[in-house]
C-alpha positions as CSV (number, residue, x, y, z in Angstrom):
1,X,-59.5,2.1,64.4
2,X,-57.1,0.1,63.8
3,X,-56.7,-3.3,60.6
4,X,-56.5,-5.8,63.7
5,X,-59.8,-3.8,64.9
6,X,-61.5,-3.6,61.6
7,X,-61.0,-7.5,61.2
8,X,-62.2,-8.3,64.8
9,X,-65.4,-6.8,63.6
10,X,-65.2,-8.4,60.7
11,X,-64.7,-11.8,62.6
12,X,-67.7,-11.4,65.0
13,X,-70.3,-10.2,62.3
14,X,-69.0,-13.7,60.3
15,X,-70.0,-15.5,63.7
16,X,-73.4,-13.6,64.0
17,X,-74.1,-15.1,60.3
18,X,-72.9,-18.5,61.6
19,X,-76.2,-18.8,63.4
20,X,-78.1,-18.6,60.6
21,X,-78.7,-21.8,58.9
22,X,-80.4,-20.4,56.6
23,X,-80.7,-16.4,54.5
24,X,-83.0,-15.1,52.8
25,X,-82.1,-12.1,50.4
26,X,-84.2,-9.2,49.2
27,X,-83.5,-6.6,47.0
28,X,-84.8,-3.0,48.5
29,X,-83.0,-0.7,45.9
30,X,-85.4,1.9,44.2
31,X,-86.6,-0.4,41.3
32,X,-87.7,-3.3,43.7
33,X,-89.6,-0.8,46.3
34,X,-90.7,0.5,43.5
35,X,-92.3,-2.7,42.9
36,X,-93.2,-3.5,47.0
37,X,-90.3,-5.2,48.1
38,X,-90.4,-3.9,51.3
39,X,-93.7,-5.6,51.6
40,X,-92.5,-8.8,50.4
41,X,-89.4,-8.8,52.9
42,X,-91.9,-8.1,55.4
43,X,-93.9,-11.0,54.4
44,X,-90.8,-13.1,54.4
45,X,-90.3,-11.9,58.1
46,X,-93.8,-12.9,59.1
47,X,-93.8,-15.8,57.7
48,X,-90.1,-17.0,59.5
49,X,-91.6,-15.5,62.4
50,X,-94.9,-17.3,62.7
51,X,-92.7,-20.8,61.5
52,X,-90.3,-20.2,64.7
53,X,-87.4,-20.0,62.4
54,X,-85.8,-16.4,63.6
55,X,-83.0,-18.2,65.2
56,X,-82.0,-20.0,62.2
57,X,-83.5,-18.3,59.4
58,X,-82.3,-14.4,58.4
59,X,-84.4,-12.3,56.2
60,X,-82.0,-9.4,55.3
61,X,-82.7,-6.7,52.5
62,X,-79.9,-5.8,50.2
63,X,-79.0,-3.6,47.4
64,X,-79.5,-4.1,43.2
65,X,-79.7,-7.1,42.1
66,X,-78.8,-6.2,38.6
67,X,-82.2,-7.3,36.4
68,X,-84.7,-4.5,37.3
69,X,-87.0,-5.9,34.7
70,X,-87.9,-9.3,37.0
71,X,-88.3,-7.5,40.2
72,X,-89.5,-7.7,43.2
73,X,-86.4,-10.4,43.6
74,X,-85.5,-12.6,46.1
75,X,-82.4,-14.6,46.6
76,X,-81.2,-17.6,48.7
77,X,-77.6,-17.7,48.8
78,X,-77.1,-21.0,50.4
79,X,-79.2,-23.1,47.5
80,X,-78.1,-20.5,44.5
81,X,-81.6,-19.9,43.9
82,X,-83.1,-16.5,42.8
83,X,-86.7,-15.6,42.9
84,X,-88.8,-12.8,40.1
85,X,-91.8,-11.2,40.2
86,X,-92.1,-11.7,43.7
87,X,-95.2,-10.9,45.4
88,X,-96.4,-9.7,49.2
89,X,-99.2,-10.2,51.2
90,X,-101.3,-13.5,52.6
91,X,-101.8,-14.8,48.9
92,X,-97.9,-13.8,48.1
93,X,-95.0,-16.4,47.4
94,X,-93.6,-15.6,50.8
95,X,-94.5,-19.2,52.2
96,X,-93.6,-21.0,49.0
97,X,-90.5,-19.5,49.5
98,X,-89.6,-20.7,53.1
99,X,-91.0,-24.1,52.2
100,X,-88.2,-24.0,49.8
101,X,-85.9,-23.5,52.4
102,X,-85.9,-27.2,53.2
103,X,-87.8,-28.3,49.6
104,X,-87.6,-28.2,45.8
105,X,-87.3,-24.7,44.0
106,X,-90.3,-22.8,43.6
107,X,-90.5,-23.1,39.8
108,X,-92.9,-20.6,39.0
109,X,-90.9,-17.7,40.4
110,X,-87.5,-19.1,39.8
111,X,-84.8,-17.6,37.4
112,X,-81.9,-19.8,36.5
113,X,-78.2,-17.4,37.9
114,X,-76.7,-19.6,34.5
115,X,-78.5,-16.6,32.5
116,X,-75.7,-14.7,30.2
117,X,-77.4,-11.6,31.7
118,X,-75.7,-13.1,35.0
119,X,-72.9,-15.1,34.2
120,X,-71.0,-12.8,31.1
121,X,-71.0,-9.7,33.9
122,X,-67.2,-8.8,35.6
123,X,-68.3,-6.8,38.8
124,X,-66.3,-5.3,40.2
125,X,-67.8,-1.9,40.9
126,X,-71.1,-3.8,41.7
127,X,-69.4,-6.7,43.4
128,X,-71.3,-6.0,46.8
129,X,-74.8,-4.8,45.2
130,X,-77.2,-7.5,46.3
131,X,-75.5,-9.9,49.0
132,X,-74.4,-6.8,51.4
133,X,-77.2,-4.6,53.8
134,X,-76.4,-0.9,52.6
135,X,-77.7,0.0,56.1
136,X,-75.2,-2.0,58.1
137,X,-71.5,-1.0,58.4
138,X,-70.2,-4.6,59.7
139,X,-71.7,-6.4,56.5
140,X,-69.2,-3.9,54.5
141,X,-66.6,-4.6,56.9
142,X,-67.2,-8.5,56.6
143,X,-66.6,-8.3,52.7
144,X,-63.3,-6.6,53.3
145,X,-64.5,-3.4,53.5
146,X,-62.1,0.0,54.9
147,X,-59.2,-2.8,54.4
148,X,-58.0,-0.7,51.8
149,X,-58.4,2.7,54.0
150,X,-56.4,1.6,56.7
151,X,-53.8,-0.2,54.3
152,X,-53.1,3.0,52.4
153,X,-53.0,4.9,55.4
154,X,-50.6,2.8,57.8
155,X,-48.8,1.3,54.8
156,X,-48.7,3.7,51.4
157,X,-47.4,7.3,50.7
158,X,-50.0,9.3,49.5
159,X,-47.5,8.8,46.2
160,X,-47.4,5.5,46.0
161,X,-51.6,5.6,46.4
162,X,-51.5,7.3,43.4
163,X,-49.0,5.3,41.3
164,X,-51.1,2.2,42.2
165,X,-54.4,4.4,40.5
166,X,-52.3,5.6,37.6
167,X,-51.1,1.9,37.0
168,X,-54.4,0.9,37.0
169,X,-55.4,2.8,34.1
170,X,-58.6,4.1,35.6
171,X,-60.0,6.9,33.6
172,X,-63.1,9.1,35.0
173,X,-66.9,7.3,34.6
174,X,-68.5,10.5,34.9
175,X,-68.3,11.1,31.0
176,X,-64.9,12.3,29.5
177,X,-62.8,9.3,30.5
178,X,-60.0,11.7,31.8
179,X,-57.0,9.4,33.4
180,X,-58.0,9.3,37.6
181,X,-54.2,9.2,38.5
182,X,-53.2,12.3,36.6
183,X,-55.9,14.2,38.2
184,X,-55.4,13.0,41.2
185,X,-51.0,13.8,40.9
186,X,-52.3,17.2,39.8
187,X,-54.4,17.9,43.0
188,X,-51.5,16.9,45.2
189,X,-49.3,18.7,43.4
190,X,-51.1,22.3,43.5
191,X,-50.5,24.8,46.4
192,X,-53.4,26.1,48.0
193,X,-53.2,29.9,49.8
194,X,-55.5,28.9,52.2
195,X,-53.6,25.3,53.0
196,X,-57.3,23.7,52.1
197,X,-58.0,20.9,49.3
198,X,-61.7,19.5,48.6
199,X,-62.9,15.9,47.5
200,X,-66.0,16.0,45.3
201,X,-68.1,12.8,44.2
202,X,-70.4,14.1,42.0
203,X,-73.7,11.7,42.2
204,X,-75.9,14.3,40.2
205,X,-76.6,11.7,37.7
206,X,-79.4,13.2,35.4
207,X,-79.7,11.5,32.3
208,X,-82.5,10.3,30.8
209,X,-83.1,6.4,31.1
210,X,-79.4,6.3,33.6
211,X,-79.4,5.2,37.0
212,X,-76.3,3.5,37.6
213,X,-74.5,5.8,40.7
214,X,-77.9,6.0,42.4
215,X,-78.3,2.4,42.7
216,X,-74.3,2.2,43.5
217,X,-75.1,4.6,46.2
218,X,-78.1,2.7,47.3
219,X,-76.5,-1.0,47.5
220,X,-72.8,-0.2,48.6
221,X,-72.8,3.6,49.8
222,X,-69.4,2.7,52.3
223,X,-67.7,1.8,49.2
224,X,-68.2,5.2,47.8
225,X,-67.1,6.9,51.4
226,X,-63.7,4.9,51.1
227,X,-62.6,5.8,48.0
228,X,-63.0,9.5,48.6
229,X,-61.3,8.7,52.0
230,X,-58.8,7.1,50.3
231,X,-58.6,10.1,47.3
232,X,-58.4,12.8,49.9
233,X,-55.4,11.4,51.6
234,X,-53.5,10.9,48.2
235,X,-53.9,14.5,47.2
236,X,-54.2,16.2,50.8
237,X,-57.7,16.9,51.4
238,X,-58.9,16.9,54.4
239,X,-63.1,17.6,53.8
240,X,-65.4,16.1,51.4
241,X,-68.9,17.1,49.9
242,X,-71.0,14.4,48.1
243,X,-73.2,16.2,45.3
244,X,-76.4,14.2,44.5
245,X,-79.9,15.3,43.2
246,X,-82.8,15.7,45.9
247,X,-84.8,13.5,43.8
248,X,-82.7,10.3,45.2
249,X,-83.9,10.1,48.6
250,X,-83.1,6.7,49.2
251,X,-79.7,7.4,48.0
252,X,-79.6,10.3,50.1
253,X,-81.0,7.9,53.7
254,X,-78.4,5.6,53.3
255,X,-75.8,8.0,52.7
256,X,-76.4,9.6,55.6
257,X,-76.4,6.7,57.6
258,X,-73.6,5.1,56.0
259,X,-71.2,8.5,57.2
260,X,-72.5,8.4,60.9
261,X,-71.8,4.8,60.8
262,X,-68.2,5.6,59.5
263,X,-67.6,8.1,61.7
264,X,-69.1,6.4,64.8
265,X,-66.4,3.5,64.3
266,X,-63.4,6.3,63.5
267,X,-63.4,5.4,59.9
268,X,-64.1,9.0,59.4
269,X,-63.5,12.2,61.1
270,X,-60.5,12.7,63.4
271,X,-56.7,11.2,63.3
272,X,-58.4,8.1,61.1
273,X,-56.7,5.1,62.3
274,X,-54.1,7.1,65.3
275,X,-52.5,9.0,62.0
276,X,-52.8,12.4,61.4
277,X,-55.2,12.3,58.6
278,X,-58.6,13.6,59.2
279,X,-61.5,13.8,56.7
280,X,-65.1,14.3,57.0
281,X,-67.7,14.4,54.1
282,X,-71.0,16.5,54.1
283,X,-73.8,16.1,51.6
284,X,-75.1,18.6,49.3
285,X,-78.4,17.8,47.8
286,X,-79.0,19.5,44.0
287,X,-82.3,20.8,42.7
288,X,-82.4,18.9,39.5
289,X,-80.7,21.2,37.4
290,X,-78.6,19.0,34.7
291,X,-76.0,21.1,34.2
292,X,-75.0,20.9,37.6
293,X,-73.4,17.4,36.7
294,X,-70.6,20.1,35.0
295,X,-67.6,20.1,37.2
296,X,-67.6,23.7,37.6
297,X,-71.5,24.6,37.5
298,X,-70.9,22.0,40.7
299,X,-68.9,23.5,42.3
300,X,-70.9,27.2,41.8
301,X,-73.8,24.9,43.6
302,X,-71.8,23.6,46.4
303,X,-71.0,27.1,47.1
304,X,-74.5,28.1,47.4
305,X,-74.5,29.7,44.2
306,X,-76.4,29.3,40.9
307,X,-75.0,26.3,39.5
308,X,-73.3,27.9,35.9
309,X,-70.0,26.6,34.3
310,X,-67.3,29.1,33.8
311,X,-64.5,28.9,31.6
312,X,-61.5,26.7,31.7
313,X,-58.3,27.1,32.5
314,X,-58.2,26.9,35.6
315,X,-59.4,24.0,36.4
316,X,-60.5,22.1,39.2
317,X,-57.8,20.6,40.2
318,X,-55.8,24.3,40.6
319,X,-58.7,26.4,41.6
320,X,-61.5,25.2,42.3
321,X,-64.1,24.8,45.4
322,X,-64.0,27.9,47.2
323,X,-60.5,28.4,44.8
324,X,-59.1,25.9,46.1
325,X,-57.6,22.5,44.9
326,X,-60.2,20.2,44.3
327,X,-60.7,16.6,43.4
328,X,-63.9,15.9,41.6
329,X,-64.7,12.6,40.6
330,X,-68.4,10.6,40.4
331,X,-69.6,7.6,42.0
332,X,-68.6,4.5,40.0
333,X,-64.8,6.4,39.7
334,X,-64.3,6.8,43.5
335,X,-66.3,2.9,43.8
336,X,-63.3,1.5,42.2
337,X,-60.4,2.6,44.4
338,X,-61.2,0.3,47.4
339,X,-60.4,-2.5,45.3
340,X,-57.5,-1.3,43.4
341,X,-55.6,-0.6,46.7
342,X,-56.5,-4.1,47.3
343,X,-55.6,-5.5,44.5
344,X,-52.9,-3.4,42.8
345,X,-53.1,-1.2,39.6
346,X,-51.6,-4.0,37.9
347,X,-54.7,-6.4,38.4
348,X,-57.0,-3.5,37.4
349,X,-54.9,-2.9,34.1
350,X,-54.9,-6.2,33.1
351,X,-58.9,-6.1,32.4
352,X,-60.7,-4.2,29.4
353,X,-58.7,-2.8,26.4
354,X,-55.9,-1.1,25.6
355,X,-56.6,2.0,26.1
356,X,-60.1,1.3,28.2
357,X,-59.5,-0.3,31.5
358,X,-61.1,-2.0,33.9
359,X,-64.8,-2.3,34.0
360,X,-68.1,-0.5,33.0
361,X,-71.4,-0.1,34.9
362,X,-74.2,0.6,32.4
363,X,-78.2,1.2,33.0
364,X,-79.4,-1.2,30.1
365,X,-82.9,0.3,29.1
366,X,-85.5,0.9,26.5
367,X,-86.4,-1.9,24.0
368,X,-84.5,-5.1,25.5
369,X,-85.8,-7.7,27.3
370,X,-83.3,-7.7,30.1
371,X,-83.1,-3.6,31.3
372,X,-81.5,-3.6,34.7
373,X,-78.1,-2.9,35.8
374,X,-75.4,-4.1,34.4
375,X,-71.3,-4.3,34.9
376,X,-69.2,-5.5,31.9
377,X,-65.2,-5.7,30.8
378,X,-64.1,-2.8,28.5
379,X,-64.1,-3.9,24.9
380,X,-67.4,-6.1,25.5
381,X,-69.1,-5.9,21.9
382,X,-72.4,-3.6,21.8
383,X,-74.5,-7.5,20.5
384,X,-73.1,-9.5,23.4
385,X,-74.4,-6.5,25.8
386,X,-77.8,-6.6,24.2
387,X,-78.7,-10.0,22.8
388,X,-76.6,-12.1,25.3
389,X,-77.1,-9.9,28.6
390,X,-80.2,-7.9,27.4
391,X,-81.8,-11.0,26.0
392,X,-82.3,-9.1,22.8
393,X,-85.2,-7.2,21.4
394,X,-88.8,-8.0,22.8
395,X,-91.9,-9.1,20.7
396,X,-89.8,-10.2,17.7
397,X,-89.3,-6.2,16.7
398,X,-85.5,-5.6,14.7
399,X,-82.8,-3.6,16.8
400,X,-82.7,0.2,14.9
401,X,-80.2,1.9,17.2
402,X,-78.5,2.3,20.6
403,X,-78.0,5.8,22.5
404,X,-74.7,5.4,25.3
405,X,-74.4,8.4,27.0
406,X,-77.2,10.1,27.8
407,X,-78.9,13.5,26.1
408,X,-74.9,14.1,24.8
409,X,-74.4,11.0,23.2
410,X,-75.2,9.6,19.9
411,X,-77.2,7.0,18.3
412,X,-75.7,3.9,17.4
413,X,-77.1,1.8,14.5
414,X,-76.9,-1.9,13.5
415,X,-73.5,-1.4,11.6
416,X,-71.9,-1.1,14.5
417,X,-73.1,-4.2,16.9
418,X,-70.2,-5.5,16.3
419,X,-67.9,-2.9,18.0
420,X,-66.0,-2.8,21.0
421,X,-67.8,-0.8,23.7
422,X,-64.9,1.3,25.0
423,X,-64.0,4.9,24.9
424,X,-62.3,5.1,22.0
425,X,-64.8,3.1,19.5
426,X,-67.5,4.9,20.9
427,X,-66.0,8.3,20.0
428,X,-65.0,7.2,16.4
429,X,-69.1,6.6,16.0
430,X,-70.1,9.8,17.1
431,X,-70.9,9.0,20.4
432,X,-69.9,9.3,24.1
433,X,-69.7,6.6,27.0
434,X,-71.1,9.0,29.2
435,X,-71.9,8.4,32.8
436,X,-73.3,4.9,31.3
437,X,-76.7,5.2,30.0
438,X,-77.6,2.7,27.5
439,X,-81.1,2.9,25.8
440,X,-81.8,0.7,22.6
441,X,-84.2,1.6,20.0
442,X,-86.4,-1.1,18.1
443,X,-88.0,-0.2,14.5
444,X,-90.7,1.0,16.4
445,X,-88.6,4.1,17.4
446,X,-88.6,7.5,14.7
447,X,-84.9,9.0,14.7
448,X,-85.5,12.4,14.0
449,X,-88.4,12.2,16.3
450,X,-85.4,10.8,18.8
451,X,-83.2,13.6,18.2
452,X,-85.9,16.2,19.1
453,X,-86.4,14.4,22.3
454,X,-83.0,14.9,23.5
455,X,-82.6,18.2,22.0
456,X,-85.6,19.2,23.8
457,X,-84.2,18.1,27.3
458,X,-80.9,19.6,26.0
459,X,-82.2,23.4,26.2
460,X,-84.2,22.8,28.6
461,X,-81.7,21.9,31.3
462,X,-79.1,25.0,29.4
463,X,-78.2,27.1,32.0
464,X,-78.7,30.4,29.5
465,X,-74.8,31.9,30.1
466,X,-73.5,31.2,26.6
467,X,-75.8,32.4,23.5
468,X,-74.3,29.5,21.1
469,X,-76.3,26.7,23.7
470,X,-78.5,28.8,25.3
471,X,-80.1,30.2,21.7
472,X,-78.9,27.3,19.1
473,X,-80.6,24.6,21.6
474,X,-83.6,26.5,20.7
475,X,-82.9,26.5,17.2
476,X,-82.1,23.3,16.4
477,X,-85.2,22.4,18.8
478,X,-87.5,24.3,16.5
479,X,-85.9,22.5,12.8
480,X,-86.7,18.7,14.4
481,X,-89.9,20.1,15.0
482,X,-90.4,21.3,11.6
483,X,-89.4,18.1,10.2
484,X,-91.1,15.7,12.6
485,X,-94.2,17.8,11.9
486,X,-94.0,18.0,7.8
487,X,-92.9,21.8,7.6
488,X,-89.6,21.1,6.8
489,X,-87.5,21.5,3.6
490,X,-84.7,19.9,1.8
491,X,-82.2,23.3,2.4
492,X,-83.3,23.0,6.4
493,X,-80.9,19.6,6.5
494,X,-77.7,21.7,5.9
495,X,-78.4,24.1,7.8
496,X,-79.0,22.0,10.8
497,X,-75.8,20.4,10.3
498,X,-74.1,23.9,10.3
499,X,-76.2,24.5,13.4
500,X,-74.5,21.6,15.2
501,X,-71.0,22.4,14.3
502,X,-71.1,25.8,15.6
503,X,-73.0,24.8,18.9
504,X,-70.7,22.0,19.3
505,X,-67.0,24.4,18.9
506,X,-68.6,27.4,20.2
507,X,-70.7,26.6,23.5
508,X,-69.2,27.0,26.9
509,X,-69.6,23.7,28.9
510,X,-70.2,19.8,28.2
511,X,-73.8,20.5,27.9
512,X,-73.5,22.7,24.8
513,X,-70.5,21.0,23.1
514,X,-71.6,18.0,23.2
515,X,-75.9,18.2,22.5
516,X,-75.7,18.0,18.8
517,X,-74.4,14.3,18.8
518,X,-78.2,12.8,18.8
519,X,-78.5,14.8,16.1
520,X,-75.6,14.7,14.3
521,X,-75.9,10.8,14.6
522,X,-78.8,10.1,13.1
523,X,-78.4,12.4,10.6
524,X,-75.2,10.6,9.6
525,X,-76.9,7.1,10.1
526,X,-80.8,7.5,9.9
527,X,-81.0,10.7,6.7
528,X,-83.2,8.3,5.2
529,X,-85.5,9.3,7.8
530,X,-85.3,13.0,7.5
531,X,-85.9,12.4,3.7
532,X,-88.5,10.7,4.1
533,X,-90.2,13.4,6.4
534,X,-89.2,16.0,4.4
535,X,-89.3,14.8,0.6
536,X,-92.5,12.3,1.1
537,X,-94.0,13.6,4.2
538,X,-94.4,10.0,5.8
539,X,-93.1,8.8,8.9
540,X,-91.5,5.6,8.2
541,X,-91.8,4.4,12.2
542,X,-95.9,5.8,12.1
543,X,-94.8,7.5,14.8
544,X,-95.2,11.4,13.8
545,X,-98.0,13.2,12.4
546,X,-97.3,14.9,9.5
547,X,-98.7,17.4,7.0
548,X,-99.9,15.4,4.0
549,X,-98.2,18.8,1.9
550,X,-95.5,20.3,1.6
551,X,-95.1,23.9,3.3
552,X,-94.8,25.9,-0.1
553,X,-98.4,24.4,-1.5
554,X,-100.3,24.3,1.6
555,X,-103.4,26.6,1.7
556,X,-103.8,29.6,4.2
557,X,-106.2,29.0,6.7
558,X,-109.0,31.3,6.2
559,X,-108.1,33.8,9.0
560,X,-104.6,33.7,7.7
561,X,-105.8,35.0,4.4
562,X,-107.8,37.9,5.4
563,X,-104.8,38.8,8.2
């Protein structure tokens, strides 16, 4: 496969769509299907069908639209317009909708694309998500797709593909924000006895309320499959493993027909374009275990071993999948190659902050009237993101707090709405930018009630190999539940704050060093709260029930006493 190949295809898929006077978009990521949008896209196909429209009228399903909240949606490209709350069946909107083909708007389902939840987004990660079919290799290719593959390949060093990803500035999304280029220069600079190097994306996303790399995968899974392409060549892998929980079978489906796809057309495999660089990519499907998303408890998994961290140095990038050198980066990291190879570091640099750059993909959820999927500049503040694009806060309740970054990151209150949303800022708060969960909090929400929530999922999901995480999980577990349940006293607050400093310098992995934040957070921001539970025994969000007395003057129960 040759570029003059690859844009032949590309010409005679934009000929196909020439025919079409007419297209008709539907969204058939999980949150729509969730909602019947296959049945509504099969609607829309009967009724074209039945109208004698096939020849000029294309129904065509296509990945995340972005605003999960409105769905089932529905998009007509040619006339701008964008359809919620769409519904199937003989009594659905389908035949409003073709009549709008050649008529006025259908009011009642429309939703104007000037919204701020639209229009204040920079996508670049997301920039195919919605107007490409994830199942189809030529509508990648039409929107530029292995362009970059083939360029780096015929035209670029494996060097110079790396100075274009260090210029950039790109820094890992998976969580720690690590700079992509100096792992990647590390890879390619470490010997391997065997000769062998491994790509890794690592798509075990499993944070509470996140869901960005699933839909990624879902709406634009080639994307992913070039940028690993593109990594191994840089650093000199020549096989690659994608990582992603079981419980994304959708995911998982278009995945595996996006790499037989690939490789059908020789964008994957053997001698990839008539060069010498070969690369093939296997899945590995996790069982749900959250510390797997750890690099090195990934790499036990991949293996075929229980998925536990173990210490580092070495890392990775010296010794890692089967001791060799390994690349490991997640979804939205290896989605934003393609386009810097494109593009040029330069052009990537020159968005976000000074330290932050490019863009972010966050999974806007909880108490906001917009949740969905988002993709915003570094250095957006945390208000635009949830009163412009989230629409703000519904049934007229007050914002109380934001958590970015899953179980490990920390709760965010009002103060700070005004802050930058980069990796820096969010670290000076307490918090983490994670993988890019983002779940806001209304009065309605009890912070120490909160904390327990995530400290509960937090050793739960411990993998048991170091006793601080393994056994001060627990601990800490037990104290919120004392003082969401009443039992509590004043003393327990400083020692639960000891309790998270020596989990947090003392634990093993990621999981461990970074599950006190939610507490540590809201005990910083929200103590008010914990006095209140403790010192007045009320809960001031009505959400706990507490003991109307304190522990010390509470009567024994009656088989207590005569124990």
């Amino acid at each position: 496969m040759t570029i003059e190949e690859l844009r032949e295809i590309a010409e005679k898929e934009r000929e196909k769509q020439k025919q079409y006077q007419h297209r008709i978009h539907v969204c058939t990521a999980a949150a729509c299907l969730s909602q019947r949008s296959d049945q509504v896209k099969a609607s829309l196909e009967k009724e074209v069908e039945a109208r004698g429209l096939k020849e000029c009228c294309q129904v065509k399903g296509v990945g995340c639209m972005g605003l999960c909240a409105a769905g089932p949606l529905v998009s007509v490209p040619s006339q701008e317009r964008l359809y919620q709350n769409v519904q199937p069946g003989e009594t659905g909107d389908a035949a409003a909708i073709v009549d709008s083909l050649t008529g006025a708007s259908v009011d009642r389902l429309a939703l104007s694309p000037d919204l701020p939840f639209f229009q204040d987004q920079k996508k670049i990660v997301l920039e195919n998500s919605g107007t490409i079919d994830p199942e189809r290799i030529e509508d990648y290719i039409l929107a530029g797709g292995y362009e970059a593959l083939l360029t780096a390949l015929t035209e670029m060093r494996p060097a110079e593909v790396i100075e274009q990803v260090t210029k950039s500035g790109l820094r890992g999304r998976g969580g720690a924000g690590y700079p992509t280029g100096l792992k990647w220069s590390t890879v390619a600079k470490a010997s391997s006895q065997t000769g062998a190097k491994y790509v890794i994306c690592n798509g075990d996303e499993g944070d509470p309320g996140a869901f960005m790399d699933r839909s990624v995968l879902e709406s634009d899974p080639q994307r992913v499959l070039e940028g690993m392409a593109i990594g191994a060549y840089a650093v000199g892998a020549s096989r690659g493993f994608i990582y992603v929980r079981a419980e994304y079978p959708l995911a998982i489906k278009r995945l595996r027909t996006a790499i037989k796809q690939a490789e059908s057309l020789g964008l994957l495999g053997n001698s990839i374009a008539d060069t010498t660089f070969s690369f093939k990519i296997e899945l590995r499907l996790g069982a749900g275990a959250f510390v797997c998303g750890e690099e090195t408890a990934l790499i036990g998994s991949v293996e075929g071993k229980r998925g536990n961290p173990r210490p580092r140095p070495p890392y990775p990038a010296q010794e890692g999948l089967w001791n060799s050198p390994t690349l490991i980066n997640n979804v939205e990291t290896f989605a934003n190659i393609a386009p810097i190879i494109r593009n040029g570091g330069e052009w990537y640099a020159s968005i976000g902050t000074e330290r932050s750059k490019g863009t972010k993909v966050f999974a806007l959820a909880g108490r906001v009237q917009n949740t969905g999927l988002i993709e915003i500049p570094m250095g957006m503040t945390l208000r635009d993101i949830i009163f412009r694009l989230g629409g703000g806060i519904p049934d007229n309740h007050k914002f109380k707090a934001a958590q970015t970054g899953g179980p490990s990151g920390g709760c965010i209150p009002e103060q700070f709405l005004d802050m930058q949303v980069d990796y820096e800022r969010l670290g000076q708060v307490g918090s983490i930018m994670g993988s890019g969960g983002l779940i806001v909090m209304d009065e309605t929400s009890c912070m120490p009630d909160v904390a327990k929530y995530f400290m509960d999922f937090c050793c739960t999901e411990s993998c048991g190999k170091c006793i601080p995480c393994r056994v001060g999980t627990v601990h800490m577990h037990e104290m919120l539940r004392r003082i969401t349940a009443g039992e509590a006293r004043a003393e327990d607050l400083a020692l639960l704050e000891r309790l998270c400093d020596v989990v947090r310098n003392t634990s093993l992995c990621g999981l461990g060093q970074s599950a006190p934040n939610p507490v540590s957070t809201t005990l910083k921001y929200f103590r008010d709260e914990y006095t209140a539970h403790i010192e007045e025994h009320r809960c001031p969000a009505g959400v706990c029930e507490i003991k109307t007395e304190p522990p010390e003057t509470q009567e024994p129960k009656p088989e207590e006493a005569h124990a």
